[in-house]
Jmol script that loads the backbone (N, CA, C; Angstrom):
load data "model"
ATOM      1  N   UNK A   1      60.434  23.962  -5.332  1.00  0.00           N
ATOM      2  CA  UNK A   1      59.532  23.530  -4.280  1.00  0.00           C
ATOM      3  C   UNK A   1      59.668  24.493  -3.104  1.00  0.00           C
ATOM      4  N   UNK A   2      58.971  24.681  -2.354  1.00  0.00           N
ATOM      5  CA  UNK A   2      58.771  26.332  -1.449  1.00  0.00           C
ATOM      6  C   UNK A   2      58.537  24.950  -0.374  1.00  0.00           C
ATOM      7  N   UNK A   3      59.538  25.941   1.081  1.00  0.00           N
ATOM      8  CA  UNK A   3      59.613  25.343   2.025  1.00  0.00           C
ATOM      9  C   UNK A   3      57.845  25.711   2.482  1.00  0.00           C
ATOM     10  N   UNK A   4      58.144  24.766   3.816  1.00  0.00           N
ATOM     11  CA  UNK A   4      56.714  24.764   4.841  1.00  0.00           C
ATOM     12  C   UNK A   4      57.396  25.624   6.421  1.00  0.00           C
ATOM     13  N   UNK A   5      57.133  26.141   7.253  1.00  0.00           N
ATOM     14  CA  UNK A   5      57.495  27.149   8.062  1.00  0.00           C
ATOM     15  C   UNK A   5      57.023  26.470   8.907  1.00  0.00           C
ATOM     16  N   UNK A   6      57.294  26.829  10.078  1.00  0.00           N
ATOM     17  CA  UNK A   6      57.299  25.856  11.610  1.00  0.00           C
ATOM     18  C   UNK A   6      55.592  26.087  11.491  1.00  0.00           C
ATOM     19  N   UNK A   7      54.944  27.568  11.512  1.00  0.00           N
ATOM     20  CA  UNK A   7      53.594  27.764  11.533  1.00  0.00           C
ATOM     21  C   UNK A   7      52.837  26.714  11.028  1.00  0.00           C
ATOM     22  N   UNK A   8      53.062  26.694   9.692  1.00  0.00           N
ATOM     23  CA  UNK A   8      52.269  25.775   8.793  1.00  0.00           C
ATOM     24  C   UNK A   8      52.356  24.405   9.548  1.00  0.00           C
ATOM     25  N   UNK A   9      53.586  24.080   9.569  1.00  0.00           N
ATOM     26  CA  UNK A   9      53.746  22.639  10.261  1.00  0.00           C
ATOM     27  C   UNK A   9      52.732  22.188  11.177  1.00  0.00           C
ATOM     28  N   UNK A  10      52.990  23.258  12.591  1.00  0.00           N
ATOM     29  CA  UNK A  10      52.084  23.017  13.740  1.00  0.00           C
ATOM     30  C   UNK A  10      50.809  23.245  13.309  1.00  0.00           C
ATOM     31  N   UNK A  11      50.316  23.793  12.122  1.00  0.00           N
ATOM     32  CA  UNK A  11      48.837  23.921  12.478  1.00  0.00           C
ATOM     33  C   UNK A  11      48.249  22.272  11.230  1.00  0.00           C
ATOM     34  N   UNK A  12      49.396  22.074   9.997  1.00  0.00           N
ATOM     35  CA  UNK A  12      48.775  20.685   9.730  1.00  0.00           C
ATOM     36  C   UNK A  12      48.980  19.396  11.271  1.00  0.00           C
ATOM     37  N   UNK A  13      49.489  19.623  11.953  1.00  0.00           N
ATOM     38  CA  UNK A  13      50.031  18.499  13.212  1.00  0.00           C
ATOM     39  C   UNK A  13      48.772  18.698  14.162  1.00  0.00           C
ATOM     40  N   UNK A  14      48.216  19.910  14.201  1.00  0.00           N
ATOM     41  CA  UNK A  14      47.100  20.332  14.786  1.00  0.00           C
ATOM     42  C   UNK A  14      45.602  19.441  14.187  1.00  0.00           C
ATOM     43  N   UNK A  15      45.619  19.739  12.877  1.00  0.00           N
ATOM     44  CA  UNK A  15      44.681  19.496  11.834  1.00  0.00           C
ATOM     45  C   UNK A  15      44.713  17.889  11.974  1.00  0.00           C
ATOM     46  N   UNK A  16      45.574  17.293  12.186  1.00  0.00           N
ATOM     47  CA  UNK A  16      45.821  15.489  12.218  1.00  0.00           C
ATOM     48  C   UNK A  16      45.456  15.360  13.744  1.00  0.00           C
ATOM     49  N   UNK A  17      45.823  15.952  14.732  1.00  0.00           N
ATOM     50  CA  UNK A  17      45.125  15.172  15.720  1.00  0.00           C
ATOM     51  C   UNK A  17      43.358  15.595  16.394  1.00  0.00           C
ATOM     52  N   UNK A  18      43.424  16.603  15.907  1.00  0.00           N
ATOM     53  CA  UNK A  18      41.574  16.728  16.102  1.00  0.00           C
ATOM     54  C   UNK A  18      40.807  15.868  15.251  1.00  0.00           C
ATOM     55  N   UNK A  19      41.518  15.445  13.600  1.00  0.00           N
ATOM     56  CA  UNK A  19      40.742  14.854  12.971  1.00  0.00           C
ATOM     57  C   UNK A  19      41.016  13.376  13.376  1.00  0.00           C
ATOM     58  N   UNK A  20      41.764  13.145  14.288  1.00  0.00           N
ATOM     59  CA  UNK A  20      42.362  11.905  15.077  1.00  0.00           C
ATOM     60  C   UNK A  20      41.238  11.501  16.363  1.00  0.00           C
ATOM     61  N   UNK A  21      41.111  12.428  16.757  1.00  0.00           N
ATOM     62  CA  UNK A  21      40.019  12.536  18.154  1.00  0.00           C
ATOM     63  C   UNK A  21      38.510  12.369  17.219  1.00  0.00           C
ATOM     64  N   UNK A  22      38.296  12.992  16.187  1.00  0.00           N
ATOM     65  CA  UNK A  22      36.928  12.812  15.736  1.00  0.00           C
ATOM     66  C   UNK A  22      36.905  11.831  15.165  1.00  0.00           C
ATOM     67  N   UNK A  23      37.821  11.046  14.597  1.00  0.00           N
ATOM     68  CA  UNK A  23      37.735   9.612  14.224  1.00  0.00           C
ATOM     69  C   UNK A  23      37.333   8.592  15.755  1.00  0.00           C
ATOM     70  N   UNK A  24      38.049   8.681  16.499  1.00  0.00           N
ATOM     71  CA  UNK A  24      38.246   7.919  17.648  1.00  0.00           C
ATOM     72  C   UNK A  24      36.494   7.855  18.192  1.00  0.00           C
ATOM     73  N   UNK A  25      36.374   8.957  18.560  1.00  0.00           N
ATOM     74  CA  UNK A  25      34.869   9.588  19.277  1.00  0.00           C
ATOM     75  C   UNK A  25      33.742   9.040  17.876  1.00  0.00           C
ATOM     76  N   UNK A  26      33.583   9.663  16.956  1.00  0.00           N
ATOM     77  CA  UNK A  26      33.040   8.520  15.670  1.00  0.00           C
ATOM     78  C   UNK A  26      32.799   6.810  16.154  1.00  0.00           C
ATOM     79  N   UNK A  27      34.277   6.477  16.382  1.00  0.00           N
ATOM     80  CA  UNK A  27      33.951   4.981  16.145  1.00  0.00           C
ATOM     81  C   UNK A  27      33.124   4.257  17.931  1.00  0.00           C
ATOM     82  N   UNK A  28      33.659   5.121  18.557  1.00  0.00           N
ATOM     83  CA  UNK A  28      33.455   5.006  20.270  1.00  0.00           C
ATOM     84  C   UNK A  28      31.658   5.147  20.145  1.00  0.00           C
ATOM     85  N   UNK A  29      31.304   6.066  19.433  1.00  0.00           N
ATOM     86  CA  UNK A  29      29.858   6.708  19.539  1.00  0.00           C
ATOM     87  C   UNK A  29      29.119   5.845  18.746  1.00  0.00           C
ATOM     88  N   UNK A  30      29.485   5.463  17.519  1.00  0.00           N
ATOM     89  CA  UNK A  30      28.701   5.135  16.608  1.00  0.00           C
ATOM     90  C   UNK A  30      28.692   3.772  16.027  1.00  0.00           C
ATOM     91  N   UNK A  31      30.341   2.838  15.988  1.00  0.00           N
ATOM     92  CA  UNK A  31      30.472   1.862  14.997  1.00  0.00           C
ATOM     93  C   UNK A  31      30.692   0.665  16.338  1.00  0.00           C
ATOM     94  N   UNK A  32      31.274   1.436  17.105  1.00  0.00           N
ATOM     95  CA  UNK A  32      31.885   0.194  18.000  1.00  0.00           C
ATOM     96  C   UNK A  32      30.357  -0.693  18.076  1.00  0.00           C
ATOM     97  N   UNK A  33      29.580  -0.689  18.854  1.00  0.00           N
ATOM     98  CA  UNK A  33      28.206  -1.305  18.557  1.00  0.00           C
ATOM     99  C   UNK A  33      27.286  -1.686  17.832  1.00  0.00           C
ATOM    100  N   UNK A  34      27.499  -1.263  16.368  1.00  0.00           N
ATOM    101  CA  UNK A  34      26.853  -1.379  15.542  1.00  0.00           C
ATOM    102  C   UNK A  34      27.204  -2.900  15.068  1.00  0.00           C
ATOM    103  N   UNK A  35      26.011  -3.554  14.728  1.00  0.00           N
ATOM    104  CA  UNK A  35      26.407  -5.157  14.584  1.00  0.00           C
ATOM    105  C   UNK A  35      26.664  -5.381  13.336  1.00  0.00           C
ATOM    106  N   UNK A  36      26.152  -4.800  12.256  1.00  0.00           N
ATOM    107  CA  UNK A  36      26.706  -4.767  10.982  1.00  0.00           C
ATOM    108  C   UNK A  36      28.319  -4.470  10.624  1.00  0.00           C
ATOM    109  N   UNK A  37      28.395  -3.046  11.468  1.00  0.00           N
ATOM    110  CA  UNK A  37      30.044  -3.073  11.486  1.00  0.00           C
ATOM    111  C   UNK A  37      30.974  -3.970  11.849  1.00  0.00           C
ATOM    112  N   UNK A  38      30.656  -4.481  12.945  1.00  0.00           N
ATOM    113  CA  UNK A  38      31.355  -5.921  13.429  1.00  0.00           C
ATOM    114  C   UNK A  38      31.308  -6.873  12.618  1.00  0.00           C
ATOM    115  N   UNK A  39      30.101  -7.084  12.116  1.00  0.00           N
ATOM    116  CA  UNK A  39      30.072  -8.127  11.138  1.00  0.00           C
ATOM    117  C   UNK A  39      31.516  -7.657   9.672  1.00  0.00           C
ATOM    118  N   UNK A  40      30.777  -6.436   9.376  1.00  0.00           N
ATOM    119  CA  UNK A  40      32.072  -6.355   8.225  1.00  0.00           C
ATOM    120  C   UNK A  40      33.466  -6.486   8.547  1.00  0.00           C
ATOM    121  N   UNK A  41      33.846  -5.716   9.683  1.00  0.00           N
ATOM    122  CA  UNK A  41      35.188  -5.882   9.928  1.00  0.00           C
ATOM    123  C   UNK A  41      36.124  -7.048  10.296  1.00  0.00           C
ATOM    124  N   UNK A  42      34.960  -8.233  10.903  1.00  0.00           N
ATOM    125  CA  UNK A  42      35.331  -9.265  11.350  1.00  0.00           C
ATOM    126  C   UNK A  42      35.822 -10.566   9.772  1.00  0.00           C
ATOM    127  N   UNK A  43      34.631 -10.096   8.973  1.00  0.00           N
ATOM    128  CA  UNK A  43      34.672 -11.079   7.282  1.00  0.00           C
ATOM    129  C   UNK A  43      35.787 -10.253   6.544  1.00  0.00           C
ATOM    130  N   UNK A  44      36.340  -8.519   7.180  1.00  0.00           N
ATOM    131  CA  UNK A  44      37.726  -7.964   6.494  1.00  0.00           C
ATOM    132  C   UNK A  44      38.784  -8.674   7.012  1.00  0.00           C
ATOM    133  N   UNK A  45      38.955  -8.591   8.228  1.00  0.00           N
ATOM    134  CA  UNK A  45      40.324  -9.619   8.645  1.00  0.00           C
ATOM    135  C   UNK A  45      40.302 -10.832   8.876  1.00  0.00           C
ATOM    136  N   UNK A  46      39.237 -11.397   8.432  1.00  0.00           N
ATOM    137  CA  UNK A  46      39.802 -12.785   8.065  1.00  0.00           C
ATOM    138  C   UNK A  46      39.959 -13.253   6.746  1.00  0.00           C
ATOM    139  N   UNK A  47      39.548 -12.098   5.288  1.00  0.00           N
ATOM    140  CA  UNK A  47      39.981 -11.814   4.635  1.00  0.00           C
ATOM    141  C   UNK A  47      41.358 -11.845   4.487  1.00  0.00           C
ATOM    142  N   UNK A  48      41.846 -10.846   5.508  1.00  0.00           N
ATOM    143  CA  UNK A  48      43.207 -10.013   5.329  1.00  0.00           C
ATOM    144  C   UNK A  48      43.863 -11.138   5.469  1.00  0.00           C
ATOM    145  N   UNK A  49      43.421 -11.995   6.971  1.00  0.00           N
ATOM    146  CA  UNK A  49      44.521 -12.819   7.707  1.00  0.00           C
ATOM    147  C   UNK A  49      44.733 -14.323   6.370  1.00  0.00           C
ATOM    148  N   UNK A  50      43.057 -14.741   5.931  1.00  0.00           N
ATOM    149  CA  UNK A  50      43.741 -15.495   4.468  1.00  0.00           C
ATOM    150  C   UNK A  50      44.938 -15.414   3.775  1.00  0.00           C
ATOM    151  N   UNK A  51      45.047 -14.319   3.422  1.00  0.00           N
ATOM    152  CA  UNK A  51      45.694 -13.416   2.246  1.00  0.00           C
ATOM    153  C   UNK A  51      47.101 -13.153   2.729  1.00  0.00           C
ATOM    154  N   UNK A  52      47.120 -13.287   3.727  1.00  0.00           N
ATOM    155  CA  UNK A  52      49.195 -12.678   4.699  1.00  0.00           C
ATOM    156  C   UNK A  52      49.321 -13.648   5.419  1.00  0.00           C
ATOM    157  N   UNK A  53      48.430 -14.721   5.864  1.00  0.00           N
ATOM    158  CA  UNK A  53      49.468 -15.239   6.778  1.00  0.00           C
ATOM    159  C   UNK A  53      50.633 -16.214   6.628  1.00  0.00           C
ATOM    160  N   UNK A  54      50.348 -16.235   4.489  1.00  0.00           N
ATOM    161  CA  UNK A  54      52.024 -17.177   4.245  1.00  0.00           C
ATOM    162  C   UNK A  54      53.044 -16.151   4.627  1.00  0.00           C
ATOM    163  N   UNK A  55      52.394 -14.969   4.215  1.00  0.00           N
ATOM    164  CA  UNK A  55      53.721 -13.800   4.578  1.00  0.00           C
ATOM    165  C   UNK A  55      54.257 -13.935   5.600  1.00  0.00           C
ATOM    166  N   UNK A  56      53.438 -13.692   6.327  1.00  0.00           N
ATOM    167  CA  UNK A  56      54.110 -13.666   8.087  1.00  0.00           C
ATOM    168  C   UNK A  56      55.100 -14.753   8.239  1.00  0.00           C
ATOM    169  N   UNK A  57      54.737 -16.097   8.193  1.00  0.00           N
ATOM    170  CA  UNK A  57      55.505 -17.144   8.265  1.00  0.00           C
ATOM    171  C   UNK A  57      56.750 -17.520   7.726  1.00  0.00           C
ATOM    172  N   UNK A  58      56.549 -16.818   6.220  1.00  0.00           N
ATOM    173  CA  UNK A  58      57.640 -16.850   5.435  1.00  0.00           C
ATOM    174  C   UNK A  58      58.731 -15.329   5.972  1.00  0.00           C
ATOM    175  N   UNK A  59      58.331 -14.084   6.231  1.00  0.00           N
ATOM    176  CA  UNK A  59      59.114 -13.148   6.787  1.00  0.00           C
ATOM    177  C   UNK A  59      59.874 -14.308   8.198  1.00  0.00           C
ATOM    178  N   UNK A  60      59.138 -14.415   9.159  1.00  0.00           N
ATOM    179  CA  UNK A  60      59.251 -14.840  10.430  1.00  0.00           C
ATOM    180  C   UNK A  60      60.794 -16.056   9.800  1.00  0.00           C
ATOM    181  N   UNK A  61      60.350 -16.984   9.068  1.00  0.00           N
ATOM    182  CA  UNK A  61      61.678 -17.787   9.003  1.00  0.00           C
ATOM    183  C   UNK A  61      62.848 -17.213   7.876  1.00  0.00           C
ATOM    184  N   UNK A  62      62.755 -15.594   7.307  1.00  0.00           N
ATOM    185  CA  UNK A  62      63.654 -15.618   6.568  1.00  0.00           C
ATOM    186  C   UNK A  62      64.543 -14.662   7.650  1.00  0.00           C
ATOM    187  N   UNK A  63      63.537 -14.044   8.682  1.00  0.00           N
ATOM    188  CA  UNK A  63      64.639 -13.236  10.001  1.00  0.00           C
ATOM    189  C   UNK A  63      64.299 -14.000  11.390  1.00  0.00           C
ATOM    190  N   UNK A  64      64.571 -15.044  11.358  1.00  0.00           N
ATOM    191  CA  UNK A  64      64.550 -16.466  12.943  1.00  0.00           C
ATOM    192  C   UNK A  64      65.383 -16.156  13.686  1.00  0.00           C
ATOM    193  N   UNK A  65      66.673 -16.140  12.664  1.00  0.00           N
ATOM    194  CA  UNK A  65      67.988 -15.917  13.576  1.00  0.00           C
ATOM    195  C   UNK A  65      67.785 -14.620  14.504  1.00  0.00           C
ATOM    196  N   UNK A  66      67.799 -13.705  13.533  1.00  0.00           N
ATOM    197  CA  UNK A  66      67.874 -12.508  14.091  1.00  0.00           C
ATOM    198  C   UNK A  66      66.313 -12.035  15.217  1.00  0.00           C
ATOM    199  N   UNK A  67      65.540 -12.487  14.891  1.00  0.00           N
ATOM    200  CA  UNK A  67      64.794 -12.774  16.017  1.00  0.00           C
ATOM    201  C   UNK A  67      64.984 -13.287  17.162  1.00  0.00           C
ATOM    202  N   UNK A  68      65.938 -14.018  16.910  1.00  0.00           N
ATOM    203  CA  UNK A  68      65.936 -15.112  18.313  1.00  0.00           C
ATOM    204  C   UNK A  68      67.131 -14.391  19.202  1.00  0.00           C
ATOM    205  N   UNK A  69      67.912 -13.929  18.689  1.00  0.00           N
ATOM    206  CA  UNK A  69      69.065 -13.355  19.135  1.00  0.00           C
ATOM    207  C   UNK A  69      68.467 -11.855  19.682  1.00  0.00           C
ATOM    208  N   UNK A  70      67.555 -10.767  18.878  1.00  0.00           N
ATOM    209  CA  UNK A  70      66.666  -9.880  19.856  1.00  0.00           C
ATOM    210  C   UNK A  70      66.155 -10.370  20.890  1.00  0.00           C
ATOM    211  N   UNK A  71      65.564 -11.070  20.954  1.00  0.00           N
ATOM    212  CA  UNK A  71      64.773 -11.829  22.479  1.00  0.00           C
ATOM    213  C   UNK A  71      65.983 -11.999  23.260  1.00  0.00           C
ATOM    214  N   UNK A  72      66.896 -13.232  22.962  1.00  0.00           N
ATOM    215  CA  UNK A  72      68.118 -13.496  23.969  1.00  0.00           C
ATOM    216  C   UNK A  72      68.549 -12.032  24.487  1.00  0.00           C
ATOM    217  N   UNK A  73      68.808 -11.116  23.659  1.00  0.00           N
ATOM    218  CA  UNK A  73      69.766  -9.814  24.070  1.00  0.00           C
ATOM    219  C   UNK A  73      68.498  -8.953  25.032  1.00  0.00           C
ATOM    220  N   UNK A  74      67.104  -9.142  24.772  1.00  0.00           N
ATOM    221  CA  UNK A  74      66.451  -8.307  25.684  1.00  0.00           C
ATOM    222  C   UNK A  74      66.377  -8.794  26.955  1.00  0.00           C
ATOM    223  N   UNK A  75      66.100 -10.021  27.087  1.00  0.00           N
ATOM    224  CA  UNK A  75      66.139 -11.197  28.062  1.00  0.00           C
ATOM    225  C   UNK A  75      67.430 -10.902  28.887  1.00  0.00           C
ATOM    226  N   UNK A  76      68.532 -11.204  28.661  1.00  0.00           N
ATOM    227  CA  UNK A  76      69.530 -10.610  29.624  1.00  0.00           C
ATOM    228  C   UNK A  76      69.890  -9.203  29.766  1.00  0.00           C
ATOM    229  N   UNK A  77      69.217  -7.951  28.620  1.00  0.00           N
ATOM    230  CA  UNK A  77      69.535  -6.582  29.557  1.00  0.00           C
ATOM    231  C   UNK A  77      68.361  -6.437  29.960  1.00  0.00           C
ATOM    232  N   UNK A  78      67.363  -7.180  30.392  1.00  0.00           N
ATOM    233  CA  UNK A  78      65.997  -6.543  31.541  1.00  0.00           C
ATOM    234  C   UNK A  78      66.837  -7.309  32.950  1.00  0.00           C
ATOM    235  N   UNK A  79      67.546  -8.789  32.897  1.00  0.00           N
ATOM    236  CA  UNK A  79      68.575  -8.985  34.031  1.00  0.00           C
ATOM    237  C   UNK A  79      69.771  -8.014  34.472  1.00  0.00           C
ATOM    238  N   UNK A  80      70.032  -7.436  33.473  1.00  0.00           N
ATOM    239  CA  UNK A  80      70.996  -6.597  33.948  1.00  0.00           C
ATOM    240  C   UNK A  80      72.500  -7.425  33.104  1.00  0.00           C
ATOM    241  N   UNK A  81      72.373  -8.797  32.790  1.00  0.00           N
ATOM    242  CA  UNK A  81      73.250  -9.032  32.289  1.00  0.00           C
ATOM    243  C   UNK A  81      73.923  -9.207  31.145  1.00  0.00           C
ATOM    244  N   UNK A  82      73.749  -7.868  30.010  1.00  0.00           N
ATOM    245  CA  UNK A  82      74.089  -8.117  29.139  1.00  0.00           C
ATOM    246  C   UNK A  82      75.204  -8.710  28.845  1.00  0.00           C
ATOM    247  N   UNK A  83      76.484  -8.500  29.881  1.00  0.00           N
ATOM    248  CA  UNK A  83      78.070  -8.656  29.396  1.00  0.00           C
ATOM    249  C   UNK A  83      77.757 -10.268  29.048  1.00  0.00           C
ATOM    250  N   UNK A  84      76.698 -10.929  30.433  1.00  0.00           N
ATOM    251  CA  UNK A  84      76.614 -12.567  30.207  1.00  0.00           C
ATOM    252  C   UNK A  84      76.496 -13.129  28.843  1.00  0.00           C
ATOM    253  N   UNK A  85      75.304 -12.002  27.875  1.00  0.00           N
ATOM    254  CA  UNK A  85      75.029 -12.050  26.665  1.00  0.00           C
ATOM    255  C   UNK A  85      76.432 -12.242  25.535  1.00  0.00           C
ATOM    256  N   UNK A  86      76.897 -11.164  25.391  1.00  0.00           N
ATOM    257  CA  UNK A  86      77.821 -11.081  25.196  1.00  0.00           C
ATOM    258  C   UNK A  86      78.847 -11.781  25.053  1.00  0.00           C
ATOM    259  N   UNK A  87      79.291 -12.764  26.395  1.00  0.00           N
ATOM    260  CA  UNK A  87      80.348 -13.733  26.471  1.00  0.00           C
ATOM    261  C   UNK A  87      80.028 -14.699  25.213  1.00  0.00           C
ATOM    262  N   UNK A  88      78.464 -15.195  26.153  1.00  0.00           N
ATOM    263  CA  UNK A  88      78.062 -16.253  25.715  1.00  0.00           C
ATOM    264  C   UNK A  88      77.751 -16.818  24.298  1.00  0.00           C
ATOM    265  N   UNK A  89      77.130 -15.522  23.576  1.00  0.00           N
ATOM    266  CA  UNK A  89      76.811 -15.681  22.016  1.00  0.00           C
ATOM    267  C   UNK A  89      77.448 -14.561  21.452  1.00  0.00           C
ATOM    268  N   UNK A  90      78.875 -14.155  21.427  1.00  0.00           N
ATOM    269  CA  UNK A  90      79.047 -13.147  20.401  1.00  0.00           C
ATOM    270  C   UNK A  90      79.247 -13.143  19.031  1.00  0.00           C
ATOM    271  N   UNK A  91      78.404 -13.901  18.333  1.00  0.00           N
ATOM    272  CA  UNK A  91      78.462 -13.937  17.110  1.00  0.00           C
ATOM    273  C   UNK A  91      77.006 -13.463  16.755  1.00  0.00           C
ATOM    274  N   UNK A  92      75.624 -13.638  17.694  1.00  0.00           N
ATOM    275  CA  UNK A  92      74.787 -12.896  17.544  1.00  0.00           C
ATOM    276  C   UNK A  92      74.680 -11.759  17.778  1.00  0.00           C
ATOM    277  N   UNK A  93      76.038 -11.061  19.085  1.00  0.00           N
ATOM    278  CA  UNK A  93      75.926  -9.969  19.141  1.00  0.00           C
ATOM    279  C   UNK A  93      76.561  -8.876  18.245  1.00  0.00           C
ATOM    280  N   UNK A  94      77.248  -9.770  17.306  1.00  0.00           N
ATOM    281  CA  UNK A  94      77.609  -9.065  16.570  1.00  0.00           C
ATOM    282  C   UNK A  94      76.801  -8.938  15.145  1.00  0.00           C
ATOM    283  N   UNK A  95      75.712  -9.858  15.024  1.00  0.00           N
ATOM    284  CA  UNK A  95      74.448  -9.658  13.901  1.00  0.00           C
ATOM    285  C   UNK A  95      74.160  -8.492  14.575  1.00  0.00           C
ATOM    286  N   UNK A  96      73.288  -8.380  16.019  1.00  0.00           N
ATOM    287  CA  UNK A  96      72.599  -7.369  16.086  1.00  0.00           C
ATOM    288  C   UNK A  96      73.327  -5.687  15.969  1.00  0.00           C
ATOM    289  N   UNK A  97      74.740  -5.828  16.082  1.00  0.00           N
ATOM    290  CA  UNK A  97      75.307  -4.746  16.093  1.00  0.00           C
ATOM    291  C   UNK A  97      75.396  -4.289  14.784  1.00  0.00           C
ATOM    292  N   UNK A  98      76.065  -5.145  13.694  1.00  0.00           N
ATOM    293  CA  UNK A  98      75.530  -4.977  12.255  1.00  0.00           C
ATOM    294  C   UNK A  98      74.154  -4.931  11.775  1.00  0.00           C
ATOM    295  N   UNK A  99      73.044  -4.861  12.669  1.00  0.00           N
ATOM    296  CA  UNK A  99      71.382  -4.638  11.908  1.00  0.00           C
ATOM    297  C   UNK A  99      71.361  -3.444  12.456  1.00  0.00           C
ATOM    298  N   UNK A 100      71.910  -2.764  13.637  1.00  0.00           N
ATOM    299  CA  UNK A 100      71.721  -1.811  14.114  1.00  0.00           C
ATOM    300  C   UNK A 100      70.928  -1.401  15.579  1.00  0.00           C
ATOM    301  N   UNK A 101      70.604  -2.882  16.035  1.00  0.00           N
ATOM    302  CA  UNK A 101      69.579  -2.814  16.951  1.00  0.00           C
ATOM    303  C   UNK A 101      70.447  -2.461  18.027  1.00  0.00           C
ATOM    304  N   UNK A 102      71.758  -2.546  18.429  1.00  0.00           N
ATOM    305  CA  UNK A 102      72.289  -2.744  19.399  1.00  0.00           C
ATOM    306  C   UNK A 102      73.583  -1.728  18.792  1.00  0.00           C
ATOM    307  N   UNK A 103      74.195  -1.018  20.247  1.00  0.00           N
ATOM    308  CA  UNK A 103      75.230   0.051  19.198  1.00  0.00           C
ATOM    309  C   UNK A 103      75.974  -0.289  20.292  1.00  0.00           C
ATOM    310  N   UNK A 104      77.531  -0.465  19.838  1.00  0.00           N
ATOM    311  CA  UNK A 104      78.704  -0.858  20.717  1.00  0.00           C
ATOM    312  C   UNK A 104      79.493   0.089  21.632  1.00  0.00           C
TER     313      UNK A 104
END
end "model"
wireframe off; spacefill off
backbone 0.3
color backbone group
């Protein structure tokens, strides 16, 4: 397999965001208003949302804990008090240190 060279790199990274901007400008110009499009996209995600939202629910209660314990730990370091965190629940702080979210 033959490497890719910084050149090549920057000019596919190049190639992704112009074709990024002509998507954007596309949908800005042309779809955002279009009432048919709305119509489809609106009968796709509620499609989609049929189809996932046992997922969601079922993800959501198989990581609760560890959810709930991210919130608590953001909640006291936007106070400033993580150590409070810390005292108080270190058995979650030590989930989050074992998931990785949090490094000691």
């Amino acid at each position: 397999m033959e490497e890719i060279s910084n050149d090549d790199i920057k000019k596919i990274i190049d190639k992704q965001k112009k074709l990024a901007i002509a998507h954007k400008k596309y949908y800005h110009e042309k779809l955002k208003d279009n009432q048919e499009y709305q119509k489809r996209a609106r009968e796709r995600s509620k499609r989609w949302y049929e189809k996932n939202n046992k997922k969601k629910k079922e993800k959501y209660e198989a990581n609760k804990e560890l959810i709930n314990a991210k919130q608590l730990y953001i909640y006291h370091d936007n106070k400033g008090q993580s150590n409070k965190f810390i005292e108080k629940y270190p058995e979650k702080y030590e989930m989050l240190i074992n998931k990785g979210f949090v490094k000691d």
